[in-house]
KELUMFI-569899 format. One line per 4 residues: number of its first residue (from 1); their letters; for each residue x, y, z of C-alpha. Coordinates in Angstrom, 1 decimal. Example, Ala and Ser with C-alpha at 12.3 -4.5 7.8 and 13.67 -1.06 7.14 Angstrom:
BEGIN
1) as) 12.3/-4.5/7.8 | 13.7/-1.1/7.1
This chain:
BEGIN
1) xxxx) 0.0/0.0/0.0 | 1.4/3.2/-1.2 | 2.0/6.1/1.2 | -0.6/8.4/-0.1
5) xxxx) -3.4/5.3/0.4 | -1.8/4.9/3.7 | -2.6/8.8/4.5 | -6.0/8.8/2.9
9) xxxx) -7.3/6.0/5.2 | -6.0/8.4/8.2 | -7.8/11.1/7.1 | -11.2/9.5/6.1
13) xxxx) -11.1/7.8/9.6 | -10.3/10.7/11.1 | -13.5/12.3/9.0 | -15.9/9.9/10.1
17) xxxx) -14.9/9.6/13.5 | -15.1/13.6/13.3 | -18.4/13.0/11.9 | -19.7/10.7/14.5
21) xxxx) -18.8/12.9/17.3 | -20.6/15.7/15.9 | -24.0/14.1/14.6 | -24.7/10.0/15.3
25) xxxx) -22.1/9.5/18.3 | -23.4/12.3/20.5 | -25.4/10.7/22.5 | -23.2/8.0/23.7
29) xxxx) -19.8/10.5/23.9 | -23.0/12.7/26.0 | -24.2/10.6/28.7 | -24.1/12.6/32.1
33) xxxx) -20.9/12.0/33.6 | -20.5/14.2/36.6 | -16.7/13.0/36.9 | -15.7/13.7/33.2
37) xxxx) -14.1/16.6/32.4 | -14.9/19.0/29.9 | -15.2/17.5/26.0 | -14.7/19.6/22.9
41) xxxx) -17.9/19.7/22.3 | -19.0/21.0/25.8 | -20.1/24.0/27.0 | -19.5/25.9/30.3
45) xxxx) -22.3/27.8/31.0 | -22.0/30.6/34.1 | -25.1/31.5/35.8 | -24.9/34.7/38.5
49) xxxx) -26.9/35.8/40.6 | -27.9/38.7/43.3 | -30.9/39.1/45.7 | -32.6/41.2/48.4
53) xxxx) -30.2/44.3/47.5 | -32.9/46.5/49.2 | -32.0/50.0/47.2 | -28.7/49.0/48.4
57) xxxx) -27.2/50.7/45.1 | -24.3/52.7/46.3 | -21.4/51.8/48.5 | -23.0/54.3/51.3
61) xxxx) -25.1/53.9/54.1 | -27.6/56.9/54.6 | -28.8/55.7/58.0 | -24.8/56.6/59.3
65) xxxx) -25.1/58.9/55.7 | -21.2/58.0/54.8 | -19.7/55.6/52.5 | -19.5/51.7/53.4
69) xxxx) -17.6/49.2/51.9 | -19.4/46.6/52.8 | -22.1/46.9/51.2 | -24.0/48.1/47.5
73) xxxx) -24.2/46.4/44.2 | -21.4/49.4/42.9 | -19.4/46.3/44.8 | -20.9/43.1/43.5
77) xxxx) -20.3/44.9/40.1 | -16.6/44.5/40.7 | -17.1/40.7/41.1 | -19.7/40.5/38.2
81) xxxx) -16.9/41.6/35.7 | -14.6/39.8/36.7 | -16.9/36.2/36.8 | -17.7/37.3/33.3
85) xxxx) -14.3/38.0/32.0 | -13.6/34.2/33.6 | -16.0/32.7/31.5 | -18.0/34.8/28.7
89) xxxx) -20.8/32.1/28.1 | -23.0/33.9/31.2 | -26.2/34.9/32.3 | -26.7/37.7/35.6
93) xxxx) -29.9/37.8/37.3 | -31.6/39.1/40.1 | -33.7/37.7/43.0 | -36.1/40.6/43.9
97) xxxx) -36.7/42.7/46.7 | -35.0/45.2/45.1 | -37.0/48.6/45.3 | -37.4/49.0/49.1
101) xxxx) -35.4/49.1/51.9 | -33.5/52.2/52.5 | -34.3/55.7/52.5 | -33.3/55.6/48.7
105) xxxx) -36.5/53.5/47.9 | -38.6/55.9/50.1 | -37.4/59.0/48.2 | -38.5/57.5/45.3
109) xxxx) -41.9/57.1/46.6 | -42.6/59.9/48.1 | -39.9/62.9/47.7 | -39.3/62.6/44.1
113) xxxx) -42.2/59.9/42.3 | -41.8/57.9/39.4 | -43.2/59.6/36.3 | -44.7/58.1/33.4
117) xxxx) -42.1/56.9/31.1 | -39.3/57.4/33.8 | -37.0/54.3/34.3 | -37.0/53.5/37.9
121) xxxx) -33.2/53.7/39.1 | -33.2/50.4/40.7 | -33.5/48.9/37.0 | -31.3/51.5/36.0
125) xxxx) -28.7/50.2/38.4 | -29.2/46.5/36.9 | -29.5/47.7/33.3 | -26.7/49.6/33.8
129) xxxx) -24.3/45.8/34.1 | -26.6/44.4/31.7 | -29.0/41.7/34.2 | -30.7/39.4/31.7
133) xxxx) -33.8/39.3/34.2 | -35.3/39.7/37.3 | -38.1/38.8/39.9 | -40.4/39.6/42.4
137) xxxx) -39.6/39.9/46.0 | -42.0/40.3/48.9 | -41.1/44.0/49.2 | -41.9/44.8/45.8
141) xxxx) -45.7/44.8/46.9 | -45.1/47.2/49.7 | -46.2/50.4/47.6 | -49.2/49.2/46.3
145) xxxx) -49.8/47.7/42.8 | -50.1/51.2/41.2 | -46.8/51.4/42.0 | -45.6/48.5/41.1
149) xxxx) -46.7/48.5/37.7 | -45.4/51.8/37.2 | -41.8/50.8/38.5 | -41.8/47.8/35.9
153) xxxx) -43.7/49.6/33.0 | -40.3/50.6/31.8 | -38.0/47.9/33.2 | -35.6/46.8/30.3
157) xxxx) -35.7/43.5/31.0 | -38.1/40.8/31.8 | -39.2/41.4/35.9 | -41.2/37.6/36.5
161) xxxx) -43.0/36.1/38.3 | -45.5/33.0/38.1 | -47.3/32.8/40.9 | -49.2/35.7/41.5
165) xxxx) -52.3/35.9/39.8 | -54.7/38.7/38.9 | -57.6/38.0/41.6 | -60.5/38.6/39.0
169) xxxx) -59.8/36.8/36.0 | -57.4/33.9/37.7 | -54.4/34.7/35.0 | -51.2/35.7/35.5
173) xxxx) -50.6/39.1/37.1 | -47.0/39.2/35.8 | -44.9/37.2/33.2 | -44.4/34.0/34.7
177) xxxx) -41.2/32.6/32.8 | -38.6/34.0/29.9 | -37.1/31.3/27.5 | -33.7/33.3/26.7
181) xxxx) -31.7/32.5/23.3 | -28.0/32.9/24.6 | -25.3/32.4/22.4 | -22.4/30.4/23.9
185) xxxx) -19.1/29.2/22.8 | -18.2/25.5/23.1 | -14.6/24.2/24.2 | -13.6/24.1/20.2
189) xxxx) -14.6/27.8/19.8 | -17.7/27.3/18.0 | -20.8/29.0/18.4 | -23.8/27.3/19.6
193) xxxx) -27.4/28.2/20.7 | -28.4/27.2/24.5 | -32.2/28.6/25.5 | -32.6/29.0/29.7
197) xxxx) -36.0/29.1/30.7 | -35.9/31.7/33.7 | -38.8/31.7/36.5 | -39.2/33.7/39.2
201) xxxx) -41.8/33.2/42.9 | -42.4/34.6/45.8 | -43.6/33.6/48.9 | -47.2/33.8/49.4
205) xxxx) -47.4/35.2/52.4 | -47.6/38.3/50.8 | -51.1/38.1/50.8 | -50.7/38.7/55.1
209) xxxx) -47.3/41.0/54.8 | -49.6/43.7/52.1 | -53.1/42.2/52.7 | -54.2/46.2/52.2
213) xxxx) -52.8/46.2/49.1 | -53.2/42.9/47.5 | -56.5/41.9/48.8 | -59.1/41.3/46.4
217) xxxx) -56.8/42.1/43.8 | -54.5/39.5/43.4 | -54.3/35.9/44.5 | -50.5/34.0/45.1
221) xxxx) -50.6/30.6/44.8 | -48.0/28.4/46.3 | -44.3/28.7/45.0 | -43.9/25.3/44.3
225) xxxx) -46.8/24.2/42.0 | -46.1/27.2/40.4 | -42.7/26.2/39.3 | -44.4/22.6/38.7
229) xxxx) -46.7/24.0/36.4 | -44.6/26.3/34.0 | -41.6/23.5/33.6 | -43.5/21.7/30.9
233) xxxx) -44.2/24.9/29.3 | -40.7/26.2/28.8 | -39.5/22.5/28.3 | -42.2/22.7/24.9
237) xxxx) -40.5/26.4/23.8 | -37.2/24.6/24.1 | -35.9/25.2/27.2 | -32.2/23.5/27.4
241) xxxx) -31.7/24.5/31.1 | -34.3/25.8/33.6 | -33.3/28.6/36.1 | -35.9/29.3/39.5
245) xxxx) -35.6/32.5/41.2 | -37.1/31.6/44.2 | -37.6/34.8/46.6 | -38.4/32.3/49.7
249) xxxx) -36.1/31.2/52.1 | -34.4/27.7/52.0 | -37.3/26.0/54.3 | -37.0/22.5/55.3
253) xxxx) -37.1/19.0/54.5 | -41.6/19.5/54.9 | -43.4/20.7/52.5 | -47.1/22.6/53.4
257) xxxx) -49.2/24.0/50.6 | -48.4/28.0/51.0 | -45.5/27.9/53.1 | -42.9/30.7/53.0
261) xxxx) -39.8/29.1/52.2 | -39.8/26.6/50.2 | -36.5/26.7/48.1 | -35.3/23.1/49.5
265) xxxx) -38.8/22.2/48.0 | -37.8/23.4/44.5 | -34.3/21.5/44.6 | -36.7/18.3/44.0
269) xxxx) -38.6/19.3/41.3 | -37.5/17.7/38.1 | -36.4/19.5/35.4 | -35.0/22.3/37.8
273) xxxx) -31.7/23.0/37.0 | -29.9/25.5/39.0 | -31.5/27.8/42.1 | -31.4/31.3/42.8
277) xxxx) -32.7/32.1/45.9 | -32.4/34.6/48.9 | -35.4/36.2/51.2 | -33.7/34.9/54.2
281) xxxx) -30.8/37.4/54.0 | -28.4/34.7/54.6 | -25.4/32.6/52.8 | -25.4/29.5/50.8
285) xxxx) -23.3/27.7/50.1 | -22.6/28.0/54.0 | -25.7/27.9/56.0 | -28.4/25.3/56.0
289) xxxx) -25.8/22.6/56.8 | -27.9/20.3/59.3 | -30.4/19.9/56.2 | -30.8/16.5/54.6
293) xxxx) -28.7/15.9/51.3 | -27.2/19.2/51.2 | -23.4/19.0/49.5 | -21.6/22.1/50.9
297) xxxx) -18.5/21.5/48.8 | -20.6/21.6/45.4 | -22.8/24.1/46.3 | -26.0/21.8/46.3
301) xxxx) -29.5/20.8/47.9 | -31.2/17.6/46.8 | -28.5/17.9/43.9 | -29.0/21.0/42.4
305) xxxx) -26.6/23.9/42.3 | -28.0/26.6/44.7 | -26.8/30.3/45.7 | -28.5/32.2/48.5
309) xxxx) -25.8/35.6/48.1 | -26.8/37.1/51.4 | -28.3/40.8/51.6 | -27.7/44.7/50.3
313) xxxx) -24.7/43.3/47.6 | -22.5/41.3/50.5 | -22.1/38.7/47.6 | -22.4/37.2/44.8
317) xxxx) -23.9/34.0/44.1 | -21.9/32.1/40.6 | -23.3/28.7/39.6 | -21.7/26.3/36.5
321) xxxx) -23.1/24.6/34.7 | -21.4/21.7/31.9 | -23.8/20.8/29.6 | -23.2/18.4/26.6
325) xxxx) -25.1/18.2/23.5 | -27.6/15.3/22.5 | -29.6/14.8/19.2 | -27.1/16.1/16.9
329) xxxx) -26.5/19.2/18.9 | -30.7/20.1/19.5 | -30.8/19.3/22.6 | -27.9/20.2/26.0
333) xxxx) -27.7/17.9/29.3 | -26.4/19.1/32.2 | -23.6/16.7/33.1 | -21.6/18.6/36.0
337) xxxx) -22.6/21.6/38.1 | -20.9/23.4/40.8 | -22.0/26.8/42.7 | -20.0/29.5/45.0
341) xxxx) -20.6/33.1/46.7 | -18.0/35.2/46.1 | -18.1/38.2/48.5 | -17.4/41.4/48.1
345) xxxx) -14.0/43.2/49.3 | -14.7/46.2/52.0 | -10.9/47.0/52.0 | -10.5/49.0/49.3
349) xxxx) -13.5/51.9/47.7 | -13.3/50.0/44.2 | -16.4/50.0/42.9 | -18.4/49.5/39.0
353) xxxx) -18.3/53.1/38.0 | -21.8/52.3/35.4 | -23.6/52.0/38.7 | -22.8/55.3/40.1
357) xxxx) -23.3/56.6/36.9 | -26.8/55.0/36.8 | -28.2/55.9/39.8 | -26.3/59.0/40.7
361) xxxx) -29.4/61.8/40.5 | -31.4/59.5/43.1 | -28.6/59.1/44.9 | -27.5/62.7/45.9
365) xxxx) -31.2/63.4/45.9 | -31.7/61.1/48.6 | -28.9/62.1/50.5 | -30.2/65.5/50.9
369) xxxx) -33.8/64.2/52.0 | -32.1/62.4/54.6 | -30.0/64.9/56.1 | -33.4/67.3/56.6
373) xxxx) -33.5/68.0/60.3 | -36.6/66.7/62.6 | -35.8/67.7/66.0 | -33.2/67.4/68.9
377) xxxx) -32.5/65.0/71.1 | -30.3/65.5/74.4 | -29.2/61.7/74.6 | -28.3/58.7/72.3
381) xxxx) -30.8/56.1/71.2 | -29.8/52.7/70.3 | -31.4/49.3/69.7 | -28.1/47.0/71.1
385) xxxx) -30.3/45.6/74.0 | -32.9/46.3/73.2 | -34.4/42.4/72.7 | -33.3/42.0/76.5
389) xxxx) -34.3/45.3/78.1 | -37.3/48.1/77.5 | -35.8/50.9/75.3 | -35.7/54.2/74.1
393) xxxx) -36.0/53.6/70.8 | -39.0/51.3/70.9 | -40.5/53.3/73.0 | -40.2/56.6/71.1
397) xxxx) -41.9/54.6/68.0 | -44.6/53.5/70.5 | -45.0/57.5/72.2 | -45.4/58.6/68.7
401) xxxx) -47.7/56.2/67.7 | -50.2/56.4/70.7 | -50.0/60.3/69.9 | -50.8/59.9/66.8
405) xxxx) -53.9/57.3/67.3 | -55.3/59.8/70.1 | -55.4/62.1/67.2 | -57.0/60.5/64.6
409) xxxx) -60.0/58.9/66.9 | -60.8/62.2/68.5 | -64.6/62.8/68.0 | -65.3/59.3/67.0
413) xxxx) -66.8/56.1/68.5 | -63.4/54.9/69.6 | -62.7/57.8/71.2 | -62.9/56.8/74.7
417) xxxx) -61.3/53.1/74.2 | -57.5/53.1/76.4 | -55.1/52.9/73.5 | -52.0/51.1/74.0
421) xxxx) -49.4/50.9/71.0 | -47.0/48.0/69.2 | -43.2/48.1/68.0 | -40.4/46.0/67.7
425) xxxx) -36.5/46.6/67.4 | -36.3/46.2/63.7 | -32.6/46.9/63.7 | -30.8/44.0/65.9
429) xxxx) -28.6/42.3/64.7 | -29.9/39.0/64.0 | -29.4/37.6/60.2 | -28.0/41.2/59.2
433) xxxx) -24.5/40.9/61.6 | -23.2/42.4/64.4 | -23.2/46.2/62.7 | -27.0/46.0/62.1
437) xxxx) -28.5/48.3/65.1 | -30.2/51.8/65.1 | -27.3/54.4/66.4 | -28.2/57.3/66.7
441) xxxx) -26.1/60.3/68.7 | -26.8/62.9/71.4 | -27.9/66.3/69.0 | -30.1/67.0/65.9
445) xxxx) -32.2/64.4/64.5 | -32.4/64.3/60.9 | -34.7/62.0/58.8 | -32.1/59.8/58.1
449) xxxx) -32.1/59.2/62.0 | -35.5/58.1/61.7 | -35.3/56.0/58.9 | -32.6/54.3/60.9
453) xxxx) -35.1/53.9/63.7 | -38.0/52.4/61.3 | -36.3/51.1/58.5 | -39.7/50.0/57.0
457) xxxx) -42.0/51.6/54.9 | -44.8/50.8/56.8 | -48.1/52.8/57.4 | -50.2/53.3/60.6
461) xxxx) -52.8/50.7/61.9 | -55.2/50.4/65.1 | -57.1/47.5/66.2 | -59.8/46.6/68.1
465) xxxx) -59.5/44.1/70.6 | -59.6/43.2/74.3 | -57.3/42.9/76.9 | -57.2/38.8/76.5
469) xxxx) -56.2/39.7/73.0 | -53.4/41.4/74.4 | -52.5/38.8/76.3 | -52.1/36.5/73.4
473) xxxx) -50.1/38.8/71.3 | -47.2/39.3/74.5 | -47.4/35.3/74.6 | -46.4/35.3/70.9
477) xxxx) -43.9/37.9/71.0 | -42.3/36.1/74.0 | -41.5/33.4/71.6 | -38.3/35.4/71.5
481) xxxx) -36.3/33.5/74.0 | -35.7/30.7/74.8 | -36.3/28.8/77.7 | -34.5/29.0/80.8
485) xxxx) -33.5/26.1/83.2 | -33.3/28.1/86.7 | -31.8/24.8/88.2 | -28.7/24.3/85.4
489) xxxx) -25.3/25.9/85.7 | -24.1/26.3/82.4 | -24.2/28.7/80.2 | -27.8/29.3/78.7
493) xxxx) -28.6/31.0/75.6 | -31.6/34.0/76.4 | -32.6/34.7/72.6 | -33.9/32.6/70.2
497) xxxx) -32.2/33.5/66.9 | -34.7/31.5/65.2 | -37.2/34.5/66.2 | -37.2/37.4/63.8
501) xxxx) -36.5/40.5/66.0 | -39.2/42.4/64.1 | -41.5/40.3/65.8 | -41.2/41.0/69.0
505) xxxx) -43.3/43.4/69.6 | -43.3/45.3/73.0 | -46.8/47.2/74.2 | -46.6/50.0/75.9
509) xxxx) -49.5/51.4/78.0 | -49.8/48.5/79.8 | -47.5/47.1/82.0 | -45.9/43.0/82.1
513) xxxx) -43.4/40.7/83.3 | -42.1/37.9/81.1 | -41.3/34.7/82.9 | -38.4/32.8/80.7
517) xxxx) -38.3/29.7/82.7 | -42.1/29.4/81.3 | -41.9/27.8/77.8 | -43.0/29.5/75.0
521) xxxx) -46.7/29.4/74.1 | -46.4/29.5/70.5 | -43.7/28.4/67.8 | -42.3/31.4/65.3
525) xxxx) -45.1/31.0/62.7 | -47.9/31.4/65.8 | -48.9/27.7/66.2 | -50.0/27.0/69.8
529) xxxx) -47.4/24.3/70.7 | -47.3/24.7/74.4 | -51.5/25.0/75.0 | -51.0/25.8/79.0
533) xxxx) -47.8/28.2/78.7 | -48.1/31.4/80.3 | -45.3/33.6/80.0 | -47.0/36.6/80.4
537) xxxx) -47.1/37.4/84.2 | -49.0/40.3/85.9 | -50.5/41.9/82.9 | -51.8/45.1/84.1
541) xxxx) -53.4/48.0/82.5 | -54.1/51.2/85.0 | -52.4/49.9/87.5 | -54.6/47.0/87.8
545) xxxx) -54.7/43.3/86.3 | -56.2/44.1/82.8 | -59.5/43.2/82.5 | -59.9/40.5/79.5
549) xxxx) -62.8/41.6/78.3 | -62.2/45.1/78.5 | -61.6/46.3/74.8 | -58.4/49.0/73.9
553) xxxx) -57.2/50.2/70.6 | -54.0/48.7/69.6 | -51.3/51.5/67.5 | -49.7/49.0/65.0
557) xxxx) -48.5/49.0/61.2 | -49.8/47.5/58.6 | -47.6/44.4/58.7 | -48.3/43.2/61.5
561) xxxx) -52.4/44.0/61.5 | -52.6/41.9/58.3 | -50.7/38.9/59.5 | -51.4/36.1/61.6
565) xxxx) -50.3/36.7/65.1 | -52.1/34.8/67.8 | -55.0/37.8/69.5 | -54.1/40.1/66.4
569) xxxx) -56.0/37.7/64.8 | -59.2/38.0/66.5 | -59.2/42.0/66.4 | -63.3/43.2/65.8
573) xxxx) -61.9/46.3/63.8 | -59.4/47.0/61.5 | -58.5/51.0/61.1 | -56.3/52.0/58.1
577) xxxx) -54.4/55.1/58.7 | -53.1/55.0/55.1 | -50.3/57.3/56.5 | -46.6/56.2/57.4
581) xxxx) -45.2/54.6/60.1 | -42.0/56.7/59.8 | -43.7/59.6/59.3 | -46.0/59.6/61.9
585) xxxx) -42.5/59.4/64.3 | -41.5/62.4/62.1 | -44.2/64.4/62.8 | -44.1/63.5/66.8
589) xxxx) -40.5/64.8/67.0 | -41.3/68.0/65.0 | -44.0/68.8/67.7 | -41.7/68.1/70.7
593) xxxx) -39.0/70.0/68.9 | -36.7/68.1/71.6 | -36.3/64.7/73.4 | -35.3/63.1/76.4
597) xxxx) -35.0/59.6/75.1 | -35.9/57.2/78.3 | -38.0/53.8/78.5 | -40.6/54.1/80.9
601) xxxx) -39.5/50.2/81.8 | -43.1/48.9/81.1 | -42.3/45.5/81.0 | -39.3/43.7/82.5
605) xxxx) -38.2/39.5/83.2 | -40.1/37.5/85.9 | -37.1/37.4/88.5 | -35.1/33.9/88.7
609) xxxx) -34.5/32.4/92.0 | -30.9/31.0/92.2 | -27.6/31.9/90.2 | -27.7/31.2/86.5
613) xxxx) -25.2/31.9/83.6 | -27.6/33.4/81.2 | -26.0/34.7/78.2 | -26.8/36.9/74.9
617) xxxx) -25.1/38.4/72.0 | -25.4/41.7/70.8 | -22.8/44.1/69.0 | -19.5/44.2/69.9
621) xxxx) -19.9/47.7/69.3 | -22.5/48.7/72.4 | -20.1/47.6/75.5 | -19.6/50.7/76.2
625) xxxx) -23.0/51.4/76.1 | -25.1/48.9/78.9 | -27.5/50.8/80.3 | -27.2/51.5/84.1
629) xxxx) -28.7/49.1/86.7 | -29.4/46.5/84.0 | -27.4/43.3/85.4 | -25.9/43.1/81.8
633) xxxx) -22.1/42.5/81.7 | -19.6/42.1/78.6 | -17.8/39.2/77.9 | -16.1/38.3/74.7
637) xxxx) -16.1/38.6/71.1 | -17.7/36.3/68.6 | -18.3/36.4/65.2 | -19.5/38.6/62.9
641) xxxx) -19.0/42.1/65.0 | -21.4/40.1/67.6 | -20.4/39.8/71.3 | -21.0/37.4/74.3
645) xxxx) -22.6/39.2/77.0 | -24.3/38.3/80.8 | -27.5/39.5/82.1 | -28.8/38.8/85.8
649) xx) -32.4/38.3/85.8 | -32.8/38.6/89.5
């Protein structure tokens, strides 16, 4: 055989097995193999993700009003160029709650309103590093629909979400799903077609959190039947790979119809292939580590790739994805995924300049709204313990409340019902680290001072109900700490992290003990659990055991009068203020001109007989700052910017 016949076979056998790679053999070279590495024919497909940036555009913090490093998606901008330069075959998208949560989203609302036609400067912010889409958080419904359907009429991407529907015809409110064409790049440099279905829920409890808003307008069904139903749809418009952006917590291994967090719920839905979730305001890979088949390493629940980037631009979430072709190339597999947070750097002021740019007008509009001066006040007011003592700053939010309530029900039937009033510390630490407290210093108070000491953009409630009501509410906000064994000796934990600190609500006018050795009547979602509990001791109202049936008029917000607390529940009216919870405390210190911030101490612990070690963390930040006579003592450091500290409950 001649050398040229001898080189001819080669190259026809190197021709058809060329050929059978690339058409016939696919499917066999393409089985999943999630130990293979990359083929030529592979693609490497990056999927990042934010979530719950809460008008967190900026590196600044207009509560302190100064820059912060630590914080702002000008900083998670700096990481989503660099991901993308690190792999070019790449989708970014965002997880919601996005157009609330700091004065910035409040200005917006009410200093300087969206116009017809004007692009929101949230979307401008995402527009600005080119998100491919988005969804709806929970706080998106805080404004009102109106609002809402303003803010997206202009978004330049597709804002989804598929399971809310519109309460009168049963359809869709929003666009459940996006089927995206994305050009990629395979490992041989050629270019391919992939199409990622996107989805976006929310958690249906939205229907409590903004029943004033949402009711009879729009029904949510549950998150997961809603990602059940749309898969076959997208699979039919030729989905390849199928993205959830789940705005609901992780959850647990139990599924109930309606639940709030159900992401670990998703994870086992077939056809799902890669999670972005959030809500929570916390870190995954990382947390959630005592769920069942949960793979920290690879970034996985249930086997699917999962990022949960924290809160306000802390991090960013990066999932990849290898996918191999099938069908002569019409159809991708995933065969190998892996996901990560990468967090942002708060040592150095670099940030993604096309952000400032974006949002820059808002931005120094805001800042002058928030430096507008309310009043004075001759001492500090902080929220450090406030979870573990009775405080000035609730009880400033409570004095301005009742004044405000005494105002509005002068002259009408309710005019001579006792009225008491509701607030928690909604800046304490918790989920939000060790930094994440109202701080505000001895001298002028400015709006931005305010919005520090009611973060939300809540409005004004009263309810009707009687003094067993009461009762029941202090039982469920009670469900803040945890039990205490008056007989052990080591150390035991006061607070119950599990317990949203916005939940605790303390109610001032009347006057209570809470006995922590009691268990807790009710679990954090308001199921009885203990039915004979009584935590509440000596419940008193004028200086006498409160009457159950006597009936008061209960200053609130509008979160928690359309939820589901235990004796909230049973309220006989329901008064709408329409009128902000912020601004009623705005209009309070305006009339006083100047403060003397002090708790009137209306409610303290049960005393403990015997000698406990009865611990509690708050900011490392506030030792210098335990109030006087209040058995707390510092320890140590921990994590975080949190500290170890002692109280006596004596």
């Amino acid at each position: 055989m001649s050398m040229y016949k001898k080189l001819a076979m080669v190259l026809a056998a190197l021709v058809l097995a060329l050929s059978g790679l690339f058409t016939g053999g696919v499917a066999d070279a393409a089985k999943p193999d999630k130990g293979n590495k990359l083929k030529p024919i592979d693609v490497s497909l990056r999927i990042m993700g934010t979530t719950d940036l809460h008008t967190n555009f900026m590196n600044y913090d207009y509560y302190q009003d100064k820059e912060s490093n630590e914080l702002g998606l000008a900083k998670t901008g700096v990481l989503i160029e660099e991901a993308r330069a690190e792999n070019p075959n790449n989708l970014l998208l965002d997880n919601g709650d996005l157009i609330q949560g700091t004065p910035f989203g409040a200005y917006k609302v009410s200093v300087d309103p969206l116009e017809e036609g004007e692009l929101h400067p949230a979307y401008a912010a995402l527009e600005s590093l080119n998100f491919d889409a988005s969804t709806l958080g929970n706080h998106e419904f805080n404004f009102g629909l109106d609002y809402l359907d303003e803010a997206l009429d202009d978004a330049p991407f597709p804002v989804l979400n598929a399971n809310v529907l519109d309460a009168a015809t049963g359809e869709n409110k929003y666009q459940p799903y996006t089927v995206i064409d994305k050009e990629v790049v395979d490992q041989m440099g050629r270019t391919r077609t992939l199409q990622v279905g996107v989805i976006g829920v929310v958690a249906p409890k939205i229907m409590q959190w903004d029943r004033t808003h949402l009711e009879g307008k729009v029904i949510a069904e549950d998150a997961v039947q809603s990602v059940e139903k749309f898969i076959p749809k997208m699979k039919a418009e030729g989905a390849d790979v199928i993205v959830v952006l789940s705005h609901s917590g992780i959850g647990d291994a139990t599924h109930e119809i309606g639940e709030e967090d159900v992401t670990y719920q998703i994870s086992q839905v077939e056809g799902v292939d890669a999670i972005i979730t959030g809500h929570d305001h916390d870190v995954f890979p990382g947390a959630y580590g005592d769920l069942p088949n949960v793979d920290q390493e690879q970034g996985t629940i249930n086997g699917t790739p999962v990022v949960m980037a924290g809160n306000f631009g802390s991090h960013l979430g990066v999932i990849d994805l290898t996918l191999s072709p099938r069908g002569n190339g019409k159809r991708w597999v995933v065969t190998s995924e892996k996901a990560e947070l990468r967090e942002i750097d708060s040592a150095t002021g670099e940030v993604a300049e096309e952000v400032v740019e974006a949002v820059k007008e808002a931005h120094e509009g805001t800042i002058e709204y928030v430096n507008t001066p309310v009043a004075e006040t001759t001492a500090p007011i902080n929220s450090y313990f406030a979870l573990v003592n009775d405080d000035p700053s609730i009880q400033l939010v409570n004095n301005a409340q009742t004044w405000y309530v005494e105002q509005q029900v002068a002259g009408t039937a309710n005019e001579d019902l006792p009225i008491l009033s509701a607030a928690a510390p909604f800046k304490a630490g918790g989920r939000n680290g060790g930094d994440y407290y109202t701080n505000i210093e001895a001298g002028q108070i400015a709006i931005k001072n305010v919005a520090d000491l009611y973060v939300y953009d809540n409005t004004t409630f009263a309810l009707k109900m009687t003094g067993a009501d009461v009762q029941e509410w202090l039982e469920m906000s009670a469900g803040q700490f945890n039990q205490i064994d008056p007989n052990a000796t080591g150390e035991q934990q006061l607070v119950n992290n599990d317990f949203r600190t916005y939940n605790f609500d303390v109610i001032d006018g009347v006057t209570y003990e809470i006995d922590v050795t009691e268990p807790a009547k009710y679990d954090t979602a308001g199921n009885v659990i203990n039915e004979g509990a009584n935590r509440i001791k000596n419940l008193s109202y004028a200086g006498e055991p409160i009457d159950p049936n006597q009936e008061f008029l209960v200053a609130t917000n509008n979160y928690r009068a359309s939820g589901s607390f235990p004796g909230v529940v049973n309220a006989t009216e329901v008064i709408d203020y329409a009128y902000e919870n912020r601004q009623v405390v705005i209009d309070y210190l305006e009339e006083l001109e100047t403060i003397d911030p002090s708790a009137d101490d209306n409610w303290t612990f049960a005393p403990i007989a015997g000698e406990q070690s009865i611990v509690f963390e708050t900011s490392d930040n506030a030792q210098d700052k335990i109030p006087a006579d209040s058995g707390i003592t510092y320890i140590a450091p921990t994590v975080n910017g949190f500290a170890k500290y002692g109280i006596a409950i004596d």
